[in-house]
N, C-alpha and C positions, 0 to 999 in steps of 0.2 A: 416578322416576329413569330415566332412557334406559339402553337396555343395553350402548351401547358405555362407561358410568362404572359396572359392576359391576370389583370388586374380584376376584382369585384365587380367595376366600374364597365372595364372595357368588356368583362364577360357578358354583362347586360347589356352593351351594344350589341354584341354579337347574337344573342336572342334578337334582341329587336328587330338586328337586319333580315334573321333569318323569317319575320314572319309570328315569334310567340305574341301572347296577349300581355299588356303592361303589369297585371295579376298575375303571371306566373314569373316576369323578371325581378315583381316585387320580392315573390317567396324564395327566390335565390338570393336575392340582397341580404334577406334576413336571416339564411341559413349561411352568409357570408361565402357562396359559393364563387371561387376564383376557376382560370383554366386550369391547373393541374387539379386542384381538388376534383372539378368536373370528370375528367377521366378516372379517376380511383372511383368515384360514383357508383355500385352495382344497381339492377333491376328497383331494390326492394326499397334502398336508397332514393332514386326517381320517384318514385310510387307514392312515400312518403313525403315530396316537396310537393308535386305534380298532380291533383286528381283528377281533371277530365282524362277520360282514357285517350283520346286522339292525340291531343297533344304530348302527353306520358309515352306513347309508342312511337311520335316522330324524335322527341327524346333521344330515346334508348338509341333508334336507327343511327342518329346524328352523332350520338357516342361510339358507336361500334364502327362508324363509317370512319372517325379521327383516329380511332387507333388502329385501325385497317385489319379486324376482324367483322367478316360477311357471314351468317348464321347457313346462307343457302351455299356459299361457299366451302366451308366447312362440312355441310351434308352429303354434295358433290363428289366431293373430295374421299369423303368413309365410302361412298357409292362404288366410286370410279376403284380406289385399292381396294374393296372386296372383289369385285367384277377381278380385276388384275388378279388377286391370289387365288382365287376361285379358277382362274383360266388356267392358271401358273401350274395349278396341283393337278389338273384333270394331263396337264403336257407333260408334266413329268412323271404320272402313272403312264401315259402311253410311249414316253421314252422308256422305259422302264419294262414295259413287255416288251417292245420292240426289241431289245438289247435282249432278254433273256432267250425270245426267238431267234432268232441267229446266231446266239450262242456268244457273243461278244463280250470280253471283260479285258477292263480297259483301269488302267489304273487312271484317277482323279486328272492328274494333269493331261496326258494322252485323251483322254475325254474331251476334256474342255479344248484343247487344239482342234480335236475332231468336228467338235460342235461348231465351233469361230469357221474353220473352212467350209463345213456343210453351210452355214448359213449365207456365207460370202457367195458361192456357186447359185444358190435358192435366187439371190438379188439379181446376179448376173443374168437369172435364165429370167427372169420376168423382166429385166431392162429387155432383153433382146425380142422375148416373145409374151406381149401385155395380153394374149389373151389369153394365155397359159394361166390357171387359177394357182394362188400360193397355198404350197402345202398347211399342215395341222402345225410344224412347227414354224411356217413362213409366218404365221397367224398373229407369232406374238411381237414381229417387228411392228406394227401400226399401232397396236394395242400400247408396247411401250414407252412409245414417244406423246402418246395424248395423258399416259400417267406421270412421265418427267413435264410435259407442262403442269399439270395442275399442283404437282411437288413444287416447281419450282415458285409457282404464283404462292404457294402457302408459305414458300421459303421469304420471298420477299413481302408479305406481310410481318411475319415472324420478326425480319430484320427491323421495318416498320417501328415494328411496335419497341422495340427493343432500342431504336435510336430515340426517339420518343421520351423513353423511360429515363435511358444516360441524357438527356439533354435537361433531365427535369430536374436529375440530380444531380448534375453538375451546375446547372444553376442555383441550387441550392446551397450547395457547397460556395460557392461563391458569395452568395449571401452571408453563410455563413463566417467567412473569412472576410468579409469588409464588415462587420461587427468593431467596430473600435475596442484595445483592450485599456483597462483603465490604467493610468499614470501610476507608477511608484509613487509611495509615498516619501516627503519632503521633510525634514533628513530621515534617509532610510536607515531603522534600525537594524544593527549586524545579529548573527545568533547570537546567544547567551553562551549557548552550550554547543560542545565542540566533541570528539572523540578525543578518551584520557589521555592519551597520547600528543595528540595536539595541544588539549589545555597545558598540559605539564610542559612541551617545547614553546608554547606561547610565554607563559610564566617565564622560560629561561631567555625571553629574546631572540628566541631562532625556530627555523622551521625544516627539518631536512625533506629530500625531496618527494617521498611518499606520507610527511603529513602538508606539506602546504597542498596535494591531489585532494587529502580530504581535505582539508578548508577551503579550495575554492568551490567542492562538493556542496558541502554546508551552505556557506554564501550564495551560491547559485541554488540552491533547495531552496532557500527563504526568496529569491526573486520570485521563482518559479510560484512558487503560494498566492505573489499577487499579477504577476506576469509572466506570460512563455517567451512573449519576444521584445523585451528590452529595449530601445532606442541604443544608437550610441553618449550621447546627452547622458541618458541615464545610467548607462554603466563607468560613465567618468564619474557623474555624481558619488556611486558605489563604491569607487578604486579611493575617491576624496575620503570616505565616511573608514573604509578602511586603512588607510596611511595615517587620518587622525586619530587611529585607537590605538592602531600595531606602526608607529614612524620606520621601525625598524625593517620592513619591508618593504621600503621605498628601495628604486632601483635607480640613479641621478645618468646612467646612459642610455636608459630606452624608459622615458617616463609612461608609455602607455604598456605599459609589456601586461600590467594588472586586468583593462580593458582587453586586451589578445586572451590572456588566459579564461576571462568569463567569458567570452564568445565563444569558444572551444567545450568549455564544460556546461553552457546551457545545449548547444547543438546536443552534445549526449543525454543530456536529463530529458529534454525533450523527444527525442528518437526513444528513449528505455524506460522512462519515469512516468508511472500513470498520473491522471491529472489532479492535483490536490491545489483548490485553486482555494481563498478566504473572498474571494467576490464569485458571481454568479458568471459564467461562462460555460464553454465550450465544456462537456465534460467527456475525456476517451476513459477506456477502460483495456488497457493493454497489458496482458498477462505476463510476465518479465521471468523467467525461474531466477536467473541474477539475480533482481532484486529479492522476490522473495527470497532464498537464501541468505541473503544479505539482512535482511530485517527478521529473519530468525534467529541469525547471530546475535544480533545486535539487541533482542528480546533478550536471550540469554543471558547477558548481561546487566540485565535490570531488573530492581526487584518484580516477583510476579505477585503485584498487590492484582486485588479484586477487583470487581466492576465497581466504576464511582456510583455512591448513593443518590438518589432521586432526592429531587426540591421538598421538604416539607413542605406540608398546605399552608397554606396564608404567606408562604414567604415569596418574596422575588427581589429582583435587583434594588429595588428603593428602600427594605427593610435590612438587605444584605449591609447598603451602607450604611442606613441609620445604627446598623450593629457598631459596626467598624469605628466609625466617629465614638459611640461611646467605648468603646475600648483602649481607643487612642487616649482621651482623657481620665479614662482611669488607670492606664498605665503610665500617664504623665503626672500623677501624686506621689508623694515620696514613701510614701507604703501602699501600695496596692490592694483594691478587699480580693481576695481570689473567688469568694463565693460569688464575686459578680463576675469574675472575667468566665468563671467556669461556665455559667449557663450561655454569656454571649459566645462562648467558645465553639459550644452544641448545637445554638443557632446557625452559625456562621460556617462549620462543618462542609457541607453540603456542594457548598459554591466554593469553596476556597481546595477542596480536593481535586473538583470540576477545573478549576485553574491550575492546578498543577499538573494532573497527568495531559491536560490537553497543551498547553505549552509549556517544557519546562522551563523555570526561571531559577536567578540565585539563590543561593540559601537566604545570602544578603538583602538580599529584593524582597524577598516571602516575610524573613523579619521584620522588618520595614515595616511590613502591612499587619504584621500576628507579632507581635512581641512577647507575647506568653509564650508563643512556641521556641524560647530562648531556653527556657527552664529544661530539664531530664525530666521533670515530673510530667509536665503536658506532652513532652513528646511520648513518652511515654501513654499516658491519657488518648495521645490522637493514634497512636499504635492501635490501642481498645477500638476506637470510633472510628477506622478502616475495615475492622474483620467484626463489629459489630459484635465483639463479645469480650471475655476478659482472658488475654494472650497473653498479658505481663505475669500475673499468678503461672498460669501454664506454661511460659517457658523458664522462669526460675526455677521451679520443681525438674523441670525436665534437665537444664544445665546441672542443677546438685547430682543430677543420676550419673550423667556420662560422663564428668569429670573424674571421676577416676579409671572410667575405662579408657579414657583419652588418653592418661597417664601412663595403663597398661600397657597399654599398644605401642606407644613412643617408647619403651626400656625394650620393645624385641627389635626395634629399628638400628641394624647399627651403622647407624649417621652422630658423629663426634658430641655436634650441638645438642640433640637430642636427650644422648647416653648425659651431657651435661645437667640438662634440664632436666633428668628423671631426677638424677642424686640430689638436685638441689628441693625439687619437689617429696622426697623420699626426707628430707633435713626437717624439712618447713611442710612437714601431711598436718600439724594440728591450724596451723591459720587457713583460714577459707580464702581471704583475698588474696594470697600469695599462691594457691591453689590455681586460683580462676585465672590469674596474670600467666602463672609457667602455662596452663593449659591451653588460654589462648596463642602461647607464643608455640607451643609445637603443633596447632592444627597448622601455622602460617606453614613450618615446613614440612608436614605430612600432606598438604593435600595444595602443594604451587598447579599452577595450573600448567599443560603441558606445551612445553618446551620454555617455560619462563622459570624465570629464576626472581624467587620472592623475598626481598629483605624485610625482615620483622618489623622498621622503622615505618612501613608503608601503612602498617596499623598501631601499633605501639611506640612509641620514643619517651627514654630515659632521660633526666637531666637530676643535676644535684636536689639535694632536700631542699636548699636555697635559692634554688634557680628561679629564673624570671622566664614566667609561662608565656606573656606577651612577647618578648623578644624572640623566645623559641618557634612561638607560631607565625612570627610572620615569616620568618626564613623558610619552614617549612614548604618544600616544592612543588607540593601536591595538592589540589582541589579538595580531595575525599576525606569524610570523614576519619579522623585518628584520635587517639588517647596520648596526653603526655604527662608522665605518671612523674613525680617527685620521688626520689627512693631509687629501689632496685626492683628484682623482680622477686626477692625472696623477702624484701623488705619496703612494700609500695606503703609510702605516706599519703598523698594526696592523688586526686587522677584531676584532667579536665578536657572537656569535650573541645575539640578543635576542628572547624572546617571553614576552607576558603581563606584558613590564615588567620581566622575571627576564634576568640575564643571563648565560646557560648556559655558554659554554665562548669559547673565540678560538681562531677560522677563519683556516685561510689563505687571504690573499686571492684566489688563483687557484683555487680551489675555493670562492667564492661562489656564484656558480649551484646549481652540485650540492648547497653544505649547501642553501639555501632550499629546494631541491625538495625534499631529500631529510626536510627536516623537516615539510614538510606532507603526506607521503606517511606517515613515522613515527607521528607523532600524530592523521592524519588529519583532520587543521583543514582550516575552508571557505575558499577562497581570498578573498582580501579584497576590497574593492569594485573594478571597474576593471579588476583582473588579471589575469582567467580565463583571458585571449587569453595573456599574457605565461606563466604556468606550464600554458598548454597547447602553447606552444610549446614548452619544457622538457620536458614530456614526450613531442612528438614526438622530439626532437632526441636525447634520451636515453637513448629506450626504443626507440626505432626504431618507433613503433607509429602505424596509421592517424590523420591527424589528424579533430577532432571537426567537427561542421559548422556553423564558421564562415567568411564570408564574408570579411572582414579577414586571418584566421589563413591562408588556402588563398591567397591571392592575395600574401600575403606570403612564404610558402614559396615557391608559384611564381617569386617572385623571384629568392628563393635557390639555386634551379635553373639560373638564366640566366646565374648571373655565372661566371667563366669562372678 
């Protein structure tokens, strides 16, 4: 057994054997000195376990002896290479007059041929005739060969200490890796949330071949949070939990094809993905530009709300719920007092943000637990208690300003829709909320994102004065927050807030912009496909805040500068 894999235990036999007193193997007991620790040990180190001096220097000897570094060997060693370069300089000043005496100039290589023969002939004449003395340059053949030994003896300590070193930490490494990782948990739940893309082909029952790559991304991200390497057991568990959500991707001629595809896609999360584990493990830290690029994208995408608030004093998790319970019960009266839900709102704040940007969950889910946050008013309210000030007053002022530059800019566009949208807004300039509706409907097509193609329905949908809002929203394809207005666009009767197919409360329609924004800032939903441009415009507009670095977005603005 090597002695950096002695144990506490066995270290102090091996003092005992060697002779220390039971008093100094106690004081390594207590300083829990094992074999490797012993070697990493320096002088000052010793000193500090160790006070008799005799014993402290047989120590030290005993340590430098293990790792096969000799203090006098080392001295030796500088002694003997000075002596060697000292001898080395004085022979090549005398080669060096010599040559200029005689006049010889020899280029580099012709040189050293000259040298290798002269010195071959030098050997020859001393085999033949030993009492012939060796010249000044025979001199430095003996001298040579006693500095390749001492090279070589420092070379194999070097090596020494360096196997040493790899056996300590591969040992460790190995420790390391027989660490048990802990079990999946029993039934494991799938993500919530998926890229828009996939949510929208999930909703439709199908998955074409570049979104099912992210969904088994997604699925194997959430493994990977509580495990790297999976069982087979477990990833059948996995392929079960998802055939019972999505049946539709069962495959009835190769039933494990689901298990093949996660084995594939954890090998790369783990090769690429640094380690974001929810239990205590192993932690790497592998620099990826892939991923980061990819989790910049993917930021972009999302609103850029602030850093979540700090815990008020006095609160924590057992007040957080005592909140909650009463909130449940007095949302469960048939009129609700607001002035109570309001203050528990301000308490509950804090923790309930802290759950949402660290995992996002459904909108569904979120209400579930806040049912105030159903209303336009509290979202609204929780918009304020994000940015910690009053954003709702500042960004309707700020919308009353640019809606008509909005309008200006869309009549020099000539795009058919547009040239539509201006006339009808040109008909209908004294209504404000018919105002705010055409305005919203020409940022969708002034500012699609590029290379997408945006239909208006993606944010806004028309139905009769009559129509049935529940029927319209459950069809609705899309995850993302939208508006579905009764009326037209020059003539909107009613609006109401739609997401997830759920139809949460009714907006007034002059404050369309703001709920949209302000509910994808609430829930922190990814903005949908296409849009990025149009709710980053929103959040310039709104927030007042630098915009992001798009090309389309920046040149658009600048527009909005020019009009007068």
């Amino acid at each position: 057994m090597a002695f950096s894999e002695k144990t506490v235990s066995e270290f102090g036999g091996w003092l005992q054997d060697e002779g220390f007193s039971p008093n100094i193997i106690k004081a390594f007991e207590e300083n829990e000195v094992d074999g490797e620790s012993f070697l990493l040990l320096n002088d000052t180190d010793i000193s500090d376990i160790v006070k008799p001096l005799g014993a402290r220097r047989k120590l030290i000897a005993k340590r430098d002896a293990l790792i096969g570094v000799s203090k006098s060997a080392s001295t030796n060693l500088v002694q003997d290479l000075g002596a060697d370069l000292e001898c080395r300089s004085q022979l090549e000043f005398q080669r060096t007059e010599e040559d200029s005496i005689n006049g010889d100039e020899m280029d580099p290589e012709m040189s050293y041929l000259y040298e290798q023969e002269h010195d071959q002939d030098s050997v020859h004449a001393n085999d033949n005739d030993s009492s012939n003395m060796p010249s000044s340059r025979d001199s430095t053949f003996p001298l040579t060969i006693v500095t390749s030994k001492d090279e070589h003896q420092h070379d194999n300590d070097e090596v020494k200490v360096k196997q040493e070193k790899a056996h300590a930490f591969s040992h460790f490494k190995k420790q390391l890796k027989d660490v048990p990782e802990p079990p999946l948990p029993v039934p494991f739940e799938l993500p919530s949330n998926y890229p828009c893309e996939v949510m929208e082909e999930l909703a439709q029952k199908r998955l074409s071949g570049r979104s099912r790559a992210k969904f088994y991304n997604s699925v194997c991200s959430a493994i990977y949070r509580f495990k790297a390497h999976p069982n087979e057991k477990e990833l059948w568990h996995v392929q079960d939990q998802i055939l019972k959500k999505y049946p539709f991707l069962s495959y009835t001629s190769n039933p494990g094809y689901l298990v093949e595809a996660l084995k594939d896609k954890m090998k790369y999360i783990r090769n690429a993905k640094p380690r974001d584990r929810k239990t205590s493990g192993r932690a790497t830290s592998i620099d990826s530009a892939e991923i980061q690029k990819k989790a910049k994208k993917e930021f972009q995408q999302f609103p850029r709300s602030p850093a979540p608030p700090s815990i008020p004093p006095g609160e924590d998790k057992a007040s957080h719920t005592r909140h909650l319970n009463a909130m449940k019960l007095e949302e469960q009266k048939v009129a609700p007092d607001r002035s109570v839900l309001g203050p528990l709102m301000e308490k509950t704040f804090a923790f309930r943000r802290l759950e949402i940007l660290e995992q996002p969950k459904p909108v569904k889910e979120i209400i579930q637990m806040y049912p105030s946050l159903k209303t336009t008013n509290q979202i609204l309210m929780e918009l304020n208690r994000i940015f910690n000030k009053e954003v709702v007053k500042q960004a309707q002022d700020a919308w009353t300003q640019v809606t008509p530059k909005i309008i200006e800019v869309a009549s020099k566009e000539p795009h058919k829709i547009l040239s539509v949208l201006y006339a009808e807004a040109k008909a209908n300039s004294s209504s404000v909320e018919s105002l705010t509706v055409l305005a919203m409907l020409m940022i969708v097509q002034l500012l699609p994102d590029t290379r997408t193609t945006v239909k208006p329905s993606r944010v806004i949908i028309f139905i009769p004065e009559y129509g049935d809002v529940s029927s319209e929203a459950s069809a609705v394809e899309y995850p993302q927050p939208l508006i579905i207005i009764r009326g037209s666009a020059t003539n909107p009767k009613e609006a109401y807030l739609i997401c997830e197919k759920m139809v949460l409360s009714k907006v007034e329609v002059a404050n369309i912009p703001l709920i949209l924004f302000a509910t994808y800032y609430v829930f922190n939903i990814q903005y949908c496909v296409g849009c990025t441009n149009v709710f980053s415009f929103l959040e310039v507009t709104f927030l007042n805040c630098p915009p992001p670095k798009r090309t389309k977005l920046k040149n658009f603005l600048s527009m909005l500068e020019h009009v007068l």
